[in-house]
N, C-alpha and C positions, 0 to 999 in steps of 0.2 A: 424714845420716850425718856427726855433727861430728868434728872432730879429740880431743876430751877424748873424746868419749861409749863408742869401743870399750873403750879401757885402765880406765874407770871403772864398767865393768859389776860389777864383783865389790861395789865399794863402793855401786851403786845398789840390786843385792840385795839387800847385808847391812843396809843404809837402808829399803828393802823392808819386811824378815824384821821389823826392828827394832819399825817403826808396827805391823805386824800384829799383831807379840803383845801391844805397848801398847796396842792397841784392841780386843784380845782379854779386857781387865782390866775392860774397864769394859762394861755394858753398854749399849744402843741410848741409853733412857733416862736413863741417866746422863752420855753424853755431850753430850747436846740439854737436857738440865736447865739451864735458868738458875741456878738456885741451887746446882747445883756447886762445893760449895770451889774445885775445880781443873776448868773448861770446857776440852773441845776443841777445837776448828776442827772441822769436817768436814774428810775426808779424800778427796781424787778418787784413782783408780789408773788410772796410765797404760801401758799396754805397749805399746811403740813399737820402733823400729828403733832399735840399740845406738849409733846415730850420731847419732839425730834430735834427743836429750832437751837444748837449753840452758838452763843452770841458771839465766842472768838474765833470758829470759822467764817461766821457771817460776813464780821468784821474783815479776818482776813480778803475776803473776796471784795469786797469794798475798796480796801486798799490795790487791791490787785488792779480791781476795773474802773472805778470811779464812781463804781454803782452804787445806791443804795439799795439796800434792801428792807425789804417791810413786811412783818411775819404775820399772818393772823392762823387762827389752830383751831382743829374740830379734833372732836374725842371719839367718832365713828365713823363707818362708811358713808352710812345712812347722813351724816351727819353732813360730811361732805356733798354727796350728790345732790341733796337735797336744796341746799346753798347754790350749789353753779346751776342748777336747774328751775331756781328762785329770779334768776334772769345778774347775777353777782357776775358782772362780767370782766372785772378788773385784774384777775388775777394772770399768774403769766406760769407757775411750772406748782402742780398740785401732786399731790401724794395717795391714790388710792391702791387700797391693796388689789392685791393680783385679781380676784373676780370681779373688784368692782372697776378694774381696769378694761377689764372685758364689756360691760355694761356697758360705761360710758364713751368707748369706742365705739359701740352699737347703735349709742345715743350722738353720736356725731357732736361729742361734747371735747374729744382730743384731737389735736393736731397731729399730723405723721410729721414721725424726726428724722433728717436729715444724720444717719450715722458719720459721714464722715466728720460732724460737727460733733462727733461724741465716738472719739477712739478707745476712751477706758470702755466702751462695751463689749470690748473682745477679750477684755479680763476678768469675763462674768464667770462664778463655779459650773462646775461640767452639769450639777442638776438643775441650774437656775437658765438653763441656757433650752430653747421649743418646750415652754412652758405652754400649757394648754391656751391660757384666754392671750396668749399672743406670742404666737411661735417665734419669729424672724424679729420680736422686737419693733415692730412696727408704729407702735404707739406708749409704749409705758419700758421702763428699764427697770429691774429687778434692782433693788438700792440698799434692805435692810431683809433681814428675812430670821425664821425663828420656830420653834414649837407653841404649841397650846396643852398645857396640860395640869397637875396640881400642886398648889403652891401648899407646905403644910410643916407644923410644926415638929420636930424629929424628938423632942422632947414630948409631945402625948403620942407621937407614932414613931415606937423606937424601928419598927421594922417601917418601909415605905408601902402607902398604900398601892395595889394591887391594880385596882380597877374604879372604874366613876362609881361604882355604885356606892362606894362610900361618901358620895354626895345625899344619899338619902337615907344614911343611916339617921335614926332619930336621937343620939346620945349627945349625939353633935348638934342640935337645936337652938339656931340662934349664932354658930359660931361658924358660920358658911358663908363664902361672900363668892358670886358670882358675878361674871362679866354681865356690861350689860350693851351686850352685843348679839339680835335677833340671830345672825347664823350662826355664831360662836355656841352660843347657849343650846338652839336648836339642832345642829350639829352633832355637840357634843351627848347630844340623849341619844339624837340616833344612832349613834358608832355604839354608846352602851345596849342598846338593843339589837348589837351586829348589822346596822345598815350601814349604809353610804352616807354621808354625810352631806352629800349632795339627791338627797333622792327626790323623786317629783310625785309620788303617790302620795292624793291626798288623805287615802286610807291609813297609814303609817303616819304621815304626820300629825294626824286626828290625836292617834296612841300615844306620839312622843309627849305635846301638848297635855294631853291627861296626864303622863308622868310626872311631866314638869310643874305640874299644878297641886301633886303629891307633895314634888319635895317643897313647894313656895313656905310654908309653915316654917321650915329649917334653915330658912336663908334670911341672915342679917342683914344681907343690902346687895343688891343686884349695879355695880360698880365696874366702870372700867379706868376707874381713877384711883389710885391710892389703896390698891388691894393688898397694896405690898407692906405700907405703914400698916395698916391693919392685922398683917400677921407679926409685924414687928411690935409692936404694942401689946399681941396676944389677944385682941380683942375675937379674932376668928383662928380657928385652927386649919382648918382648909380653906381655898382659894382656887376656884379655876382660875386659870391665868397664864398670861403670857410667861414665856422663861425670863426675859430679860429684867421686867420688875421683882420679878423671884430671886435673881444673882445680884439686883442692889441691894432687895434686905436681907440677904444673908452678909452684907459687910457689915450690915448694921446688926444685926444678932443671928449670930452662926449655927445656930437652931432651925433657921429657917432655910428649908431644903425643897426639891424640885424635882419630880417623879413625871415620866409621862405613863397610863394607865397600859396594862396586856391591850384591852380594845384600838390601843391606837387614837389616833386623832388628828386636827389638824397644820397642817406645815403651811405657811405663810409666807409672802414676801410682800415689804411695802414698794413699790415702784413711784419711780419719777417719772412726771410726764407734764407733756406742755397744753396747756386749755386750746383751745382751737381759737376762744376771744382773744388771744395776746397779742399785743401790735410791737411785741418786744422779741419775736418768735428764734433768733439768732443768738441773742444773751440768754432767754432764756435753757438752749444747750449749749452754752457755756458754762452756766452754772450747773447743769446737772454731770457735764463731762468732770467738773471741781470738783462737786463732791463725792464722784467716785476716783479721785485719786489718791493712789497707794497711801502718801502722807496724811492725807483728811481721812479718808476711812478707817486709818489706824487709829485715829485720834478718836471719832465718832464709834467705834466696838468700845476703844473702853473706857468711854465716858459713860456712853448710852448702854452698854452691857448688849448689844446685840448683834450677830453674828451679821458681817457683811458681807453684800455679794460677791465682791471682787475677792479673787480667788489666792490674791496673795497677801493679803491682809492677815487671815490666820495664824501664818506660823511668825508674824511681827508684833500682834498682841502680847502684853504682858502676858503672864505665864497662868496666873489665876481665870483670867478671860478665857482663853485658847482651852484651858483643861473643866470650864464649867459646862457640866452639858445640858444644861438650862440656854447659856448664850448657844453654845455650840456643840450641837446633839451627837453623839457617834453615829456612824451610819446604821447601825442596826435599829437604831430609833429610826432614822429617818425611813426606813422601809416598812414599817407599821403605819408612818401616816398618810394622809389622803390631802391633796390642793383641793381648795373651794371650785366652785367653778359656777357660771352665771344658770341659775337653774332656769331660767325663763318667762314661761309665763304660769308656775308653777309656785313663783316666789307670792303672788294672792296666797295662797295658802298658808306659808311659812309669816306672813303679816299679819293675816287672821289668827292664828295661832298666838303668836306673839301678843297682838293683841290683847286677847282674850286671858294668858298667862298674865298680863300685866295688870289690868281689871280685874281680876277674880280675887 
């Protein structure tokens, strides 16, 4: 989630839209034609998180292959599956996080990868390695990964807060920005209620729902964009949120700090994986072997501020990076939290809910 990537969506679109209809002009054959007056590059498509895309690795790989690249970006799971599942069949290596990797595996929406075509995945850390929605790596590669938990000012909370429940405290009305992300949000009530955050009882989820309809009064804007300006401006004092937009605005004002709650929460990894539509299905694990090397992923922790899979990246990050545990939690955080994981056919529930929380 880089700093340029949100505000540049409109232009990575319209950069998008632009190649498409240019490679619309030509056909297959004319592009791969040697003897083409005017040759193309092949073209990879990438759809990634609105924050993930840097332009001078991009670039680098460009150079490297000949390829272009062409970014377009979604700001949620939902957002993503919903797209490729709209019949968007252009793209060639997508980015969903770990459960919706599981989903769309199930949905016969991923292609199986070829490992020996992607050797840095033997450099994945020791807990990102028989992850539940896809043990052996079969279809998605652990790429970026991180906490969920609260973003908050250390100037109105000299001590850090304790637990979510300080999301429904009422003094704080109006200065609450939560994600707006249906299992993040949903999730995150249930762990304060001591569930799983994956549960499938729709009795329980009825209760979080109600909760959550409690605190809606207290909440400035339900956001999975810009949470972070938001506590840097002071506009909100808490923030559920990711760690990684939490460690860029504390460069911007050192106030703003990153607690995960006693309750626990969720641990996350974004994954690379290739669409099943790709006619590019070779390149596109070349690019995903790129961007997990040692050199790129140094570069993308600490740009993007988010702790990377690859297992040797850590102790090569600046030294601010490495010691934030917002990017990179100690393990004793990471034993409190809980992987999402595909709830079923149990997620009716969690949309009705959602729903409903959003309506009211």
């Amino acid at each position: 989630m880089a700093l340029w990537g949100r505000d540049s969506r409109v232009f990575w679109f319209i950069l998008a839209t632009h190649f498409l209809f240019v490679g619309c002009g030509q056909s297959e054959e004319e592009r791969n034609d040697p003897q083409s007056s005017a040759p193309s590059p092949q073209t990879l498509y990438y759809f990634t998180w609105s924050d993930y895309a840097d332009p001078a690795l991009l670039t680098e790989f460009e150079k490297r292959t000949g390829t272009r690249v062409v970014v377009d970006t979604f700001s949620s799971n939902e957002e993503l599956l919903a797209k490729v599942q709209s019949g968007a069949s252009g793209y060639d290596v997508v980015v969903p996080s770990d459960f919706m990797a599981g989903v769309m595996a199930k949905l016969g929406l991923l292609a199986e990868l070829d490992l020996q075509r992607i050797p840095n995945v033997k450099l994945l850390e020791e807990h990102l390695q028989e992850l539940p929605f896809d043990p052996h790596q079969k279809f998605a590669i652990p790429y970026l990964w991180g906490t969920v938990g609260i973003g908050y000012d250390s100037e109105v909370f000299p001590n850090p807060p304790d637990s979510w429940e300080i999301l429904w405290d009422t003094q704080y009305r109006g200065r609450i920005s939560m994600l707006n992300d249906q299992r993040e949000v949903i999730g995150m009530a249930l762990r304060s209620m001591g569930h799983s955050l994956n549960s499938r009882d729709p009795l329980v989820i009825q209760e979080v729902k109600e909760k959550l309809i409690r605190q809606k009064p207290l909440v400035k804007t339900y956001t999975s964009e810009h949470f972070d300006q938001l506590l840097v401006s002071g506009e909100v004092v808490l923030a559920h949120a990711w760690g990684g937009p939490i460690a860029r605005a504390t460069r911007e004002r050192p106030s703003v700090k990153y607690v995960v709650p006693r309750e626990g929460g969720t641990i996350w990894t974004d994954c690379l994986a290739v669409s099943k539509t790709s006619k590019k299905k070779k390149l596109a694990m070349e690019f995903i072997n790129y961007l997990l090397e040692v050199d790129v992923a140094v570069k993308t922790s600490n740009q993007l501020l988010f702790a990377s899979a690859n297992r040797l990246v850590k102790d090569r990050v600046e030294k601010e990076v490495r010691e934030n545990p917002a990017v990179y939690p100690p393990l004793a955080i990471i034993s409190r939290m809980e992987w999402m994981t595909d709830v079923g056919e149990a997620i009716r529930y969690y949309d009705r809910a959602w729903t409903e929380l959003k309506v009211h």
